[in-house]
N, C-alpha and C positions, 0 to 999 in steps of 0.2 A: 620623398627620397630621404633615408636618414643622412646624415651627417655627424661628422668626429667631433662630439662636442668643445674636446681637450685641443683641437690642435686651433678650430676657429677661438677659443675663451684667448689662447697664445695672445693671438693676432691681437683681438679686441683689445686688451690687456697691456700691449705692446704701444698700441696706437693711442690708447686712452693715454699715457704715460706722456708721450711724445708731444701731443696738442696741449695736456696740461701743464711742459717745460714752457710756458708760455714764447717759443724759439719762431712761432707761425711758417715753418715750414710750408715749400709746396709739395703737392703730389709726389714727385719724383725724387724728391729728398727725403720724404717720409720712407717711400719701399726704400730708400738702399740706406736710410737709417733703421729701418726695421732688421735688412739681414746685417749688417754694419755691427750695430750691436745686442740685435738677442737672438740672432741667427736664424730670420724668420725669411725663407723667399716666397714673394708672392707679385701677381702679375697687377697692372695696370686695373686689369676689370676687375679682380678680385677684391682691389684695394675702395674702390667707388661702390662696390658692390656692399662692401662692409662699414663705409661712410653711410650710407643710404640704409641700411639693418640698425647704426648707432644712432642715427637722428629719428627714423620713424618706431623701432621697436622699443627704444631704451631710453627717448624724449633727448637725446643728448646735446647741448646747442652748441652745435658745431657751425663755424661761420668762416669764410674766404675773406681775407686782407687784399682788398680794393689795388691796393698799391703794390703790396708784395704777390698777391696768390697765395699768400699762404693760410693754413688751415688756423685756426685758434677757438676759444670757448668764449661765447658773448657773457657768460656768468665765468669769473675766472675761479671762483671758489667749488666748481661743479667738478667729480670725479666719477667714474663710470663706477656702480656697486658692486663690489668685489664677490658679493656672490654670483655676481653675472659673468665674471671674468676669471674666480680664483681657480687654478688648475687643479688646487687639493679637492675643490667642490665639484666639479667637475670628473675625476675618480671618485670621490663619494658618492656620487649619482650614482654611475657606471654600478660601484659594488651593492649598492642599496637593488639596484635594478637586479642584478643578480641573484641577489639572497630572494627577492619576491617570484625570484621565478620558482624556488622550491614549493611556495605555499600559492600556488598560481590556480583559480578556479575556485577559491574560496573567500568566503567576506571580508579576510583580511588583505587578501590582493586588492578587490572591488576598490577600499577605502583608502588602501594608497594610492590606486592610480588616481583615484580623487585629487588624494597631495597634489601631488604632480601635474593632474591637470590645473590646478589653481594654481599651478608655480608657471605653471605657462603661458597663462593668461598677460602675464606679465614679462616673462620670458619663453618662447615659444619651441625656444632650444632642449627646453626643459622637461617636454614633454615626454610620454615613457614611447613612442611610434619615434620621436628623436634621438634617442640616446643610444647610439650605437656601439657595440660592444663586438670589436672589431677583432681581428687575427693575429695583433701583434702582440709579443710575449710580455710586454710589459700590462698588458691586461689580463697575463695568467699567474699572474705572483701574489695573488689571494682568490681562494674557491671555496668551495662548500660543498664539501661529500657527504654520502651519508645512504641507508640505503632506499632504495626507491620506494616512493609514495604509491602505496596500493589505490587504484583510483576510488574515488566517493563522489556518490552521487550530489548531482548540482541542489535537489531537493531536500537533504538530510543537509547542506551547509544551508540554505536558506531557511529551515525550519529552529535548527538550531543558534544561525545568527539572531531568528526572531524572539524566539525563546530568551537567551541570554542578555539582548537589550530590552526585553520587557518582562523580566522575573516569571514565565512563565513555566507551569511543569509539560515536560514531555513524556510520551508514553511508545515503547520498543519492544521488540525481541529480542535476544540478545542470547549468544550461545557462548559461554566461557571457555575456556579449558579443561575444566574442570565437570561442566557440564556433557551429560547426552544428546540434550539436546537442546534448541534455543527455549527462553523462558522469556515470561512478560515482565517489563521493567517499568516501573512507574515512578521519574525520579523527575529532584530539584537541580537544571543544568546549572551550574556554579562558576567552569573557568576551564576553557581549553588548553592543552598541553602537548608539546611538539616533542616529539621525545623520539631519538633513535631511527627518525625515519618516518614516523606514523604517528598521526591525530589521535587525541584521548581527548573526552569528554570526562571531569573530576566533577561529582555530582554528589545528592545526596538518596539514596535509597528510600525513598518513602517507605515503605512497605518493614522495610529490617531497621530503620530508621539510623543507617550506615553509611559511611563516606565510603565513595566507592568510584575507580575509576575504569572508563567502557572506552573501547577502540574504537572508532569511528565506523572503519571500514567493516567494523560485525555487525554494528547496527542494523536491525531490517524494520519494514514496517512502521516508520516512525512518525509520531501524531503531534501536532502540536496541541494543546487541551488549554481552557478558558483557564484555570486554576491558576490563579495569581499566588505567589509566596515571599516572604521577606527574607531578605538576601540576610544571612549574619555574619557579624562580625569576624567569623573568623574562617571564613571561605577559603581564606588563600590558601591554594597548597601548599606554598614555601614558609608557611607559617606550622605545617604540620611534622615538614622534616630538610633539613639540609640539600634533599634531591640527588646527593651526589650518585646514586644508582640508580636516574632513573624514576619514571613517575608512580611507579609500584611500591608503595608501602602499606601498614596495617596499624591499629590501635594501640601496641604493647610494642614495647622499647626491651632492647635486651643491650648488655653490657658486650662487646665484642674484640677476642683476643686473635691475632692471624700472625703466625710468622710469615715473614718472606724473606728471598734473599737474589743476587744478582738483578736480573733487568730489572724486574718488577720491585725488589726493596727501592732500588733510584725514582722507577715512577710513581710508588705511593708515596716517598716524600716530596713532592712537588703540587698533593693534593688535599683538601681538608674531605676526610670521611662521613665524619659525623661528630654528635656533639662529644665534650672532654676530650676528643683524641691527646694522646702520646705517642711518642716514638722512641722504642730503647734499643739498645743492641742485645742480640739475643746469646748470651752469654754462653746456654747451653746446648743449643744446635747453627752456630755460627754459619754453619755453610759450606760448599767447595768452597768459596772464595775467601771466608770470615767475614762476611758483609750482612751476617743474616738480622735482621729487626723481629720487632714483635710491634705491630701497629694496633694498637689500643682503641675505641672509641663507641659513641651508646649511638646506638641507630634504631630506625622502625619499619627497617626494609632488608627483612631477613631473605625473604625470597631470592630477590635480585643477590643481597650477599654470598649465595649459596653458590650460583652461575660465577659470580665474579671470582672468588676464589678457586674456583677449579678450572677456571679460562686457565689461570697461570698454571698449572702440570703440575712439573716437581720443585718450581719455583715459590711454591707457598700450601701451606696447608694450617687451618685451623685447629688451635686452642681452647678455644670458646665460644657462643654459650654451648652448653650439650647439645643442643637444636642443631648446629653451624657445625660441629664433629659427628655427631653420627650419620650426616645427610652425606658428607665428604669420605667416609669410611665406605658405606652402602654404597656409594659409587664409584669408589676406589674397586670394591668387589667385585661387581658389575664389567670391570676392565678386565680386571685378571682374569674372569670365566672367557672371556672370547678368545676364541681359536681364530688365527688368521691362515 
């Protein structure tokens, strides 16, 4: 049966505090100093029930004064461990638990629940079948949207978890966008990427000898192959660009000039683009409002820049490079021909 981790850590936390005022309270003084001062009620059994989880789960040495009845620690220097008790750890759980349910059914699930089961072992509370994540609102005041995870197959995450803890090459089909149809892929798996909703495998192309990154969910047919290969040095993706658009980028960097103005000039100053970025005011198409900028900055993810700048309407349009104007023109076009 699960249980509220946050409201027992209370209790515990309450009680650990209490026995170490070294005061040896009895029983009955403890509950109505529990609601007395940290406004905790709780009944007779409850209270025995949670003496008996402190001494046998948590080794606590909890002992009765002969004379008084009252509770005290045979070790006085002994404090219950705050990550057993602390209520911030306790939400942190809760939202850790949360965030894993996005990436739930894949290796990186498998190896947290792992965490969690060796935090259990220890603490049983802790467990991810315990940690209930209940209806009250104060457990909905941080979330994680985003759009939903096309499903993948259980065998394409175990082939490629295998792959990537043993530098192995794998062998796919794989059908682009760009492509008619799927094509055989023969690459070096390098570093998964969560991006916008959906799994990307960031690899290397054997074959075009290209960095190159493939969506999970297009993957078909995928082989794991003996071909052992050396990881290099410079794998990372966040090593090849900012990412701020997204896992989509290419080899050549171009210089990038965009005005904006109203909502959108406020939220591209609250973000870094790319590298050198600036920000000036754009002196000579200010805007309805005269708030219009010109955001500056060299990027290698021209693609994605193309989509981003025309999400905003007539709140932004491109300067530069030519690449980044004539794509926004031709599709400015494209608007005007439609009849509605």
């Amino acid at each position: 049966m699960a249980i509220d981790f946050t409201e027992k850590s209370k209790r515990y936390q309450a009680i650990d505090e209490i026995i170490a005022s070294g005061q040896r309270l009895k029983w009955n003084q403890i509950i109505y100093e529990l609601y007395k001062k940290y406004n905790i009620k709780t009944s007779k059994t409850t209270f025995f029930r949670d003496i008996d989880n402190l001494v046998k789960k948590y080794q606590a040495p909890i002992d009765i004064d002969t004379e008084t009845n009252g509770y005290f620690y045979t070790d006085p220097k002994y404090r219950l461990p705050r990550f057993y008790t602390d209520e911030n750890a306790a939400k942190a759980a809760k939202l850790i638990k949360t965030l894993m349910d996005m990436v739930k059914d894949n290796p990186l699930y498998s190896e947290a629940q792992e965490v969690f089961q060796s935090l259990s072992i220890e603490n049983p509370d802790l467990s991810i079948e315990n940690i209930k994540i209940n209806n009250k609102s104060e457990n909905d005041r941080i979330i994680f949207v985003g759009a939903p995870n096309k499903d993948i197959p259980a065998e394409t995450w175990r082939i490629i978890d295998k792959a990537l803890h043993e530098n192995r090459v794998i062998t796919f089909e794989y059908q682009s966008l760009t492509d008619e149809k799927p094509k055989y892929r023969r690459v070096q798996p390098w570093q998964l990427i969560y991006d916008n909703g959906n799994w990307n495998l960031h690899a290397l192309d054997i074959a075009k000898n290209k960095k190159r990154r493939y969506s999970l969910s297009e993957m078909k047919n995928i082989q794991l192959t003996k071909e052992i290969f050396k990881l290099p040095k410079d794998y990372d993706f966040r090593k090849m660009t900012r990412g701020s658009f997204g896992c989509m980028c290419h080899d050549y960097f171009l210089d990038f000039k965009i005005h904006l103005h109203g909502y959108a000039a406020r939220y591209a100053k609250n973000r870094i683009w790319g590298e050198n970025q600036t920000i000036i005011s754009d002196e000579k198409n200010p805007g309805p409002d005269g708030d219009g900028i010109i955001l500056s900055f060299r990027s290698n993810q021209l693609y994605s820049i193309r989509r981003w700048t025309w999400q905003w309407a007539d709140e932004a349009f491109p300067l530069a490079p030519k690449e980044l104007v004539e794509d926004w023109l031709e599709r400015r076009e494209k608007v005007n021909k439609i009849q509605l």
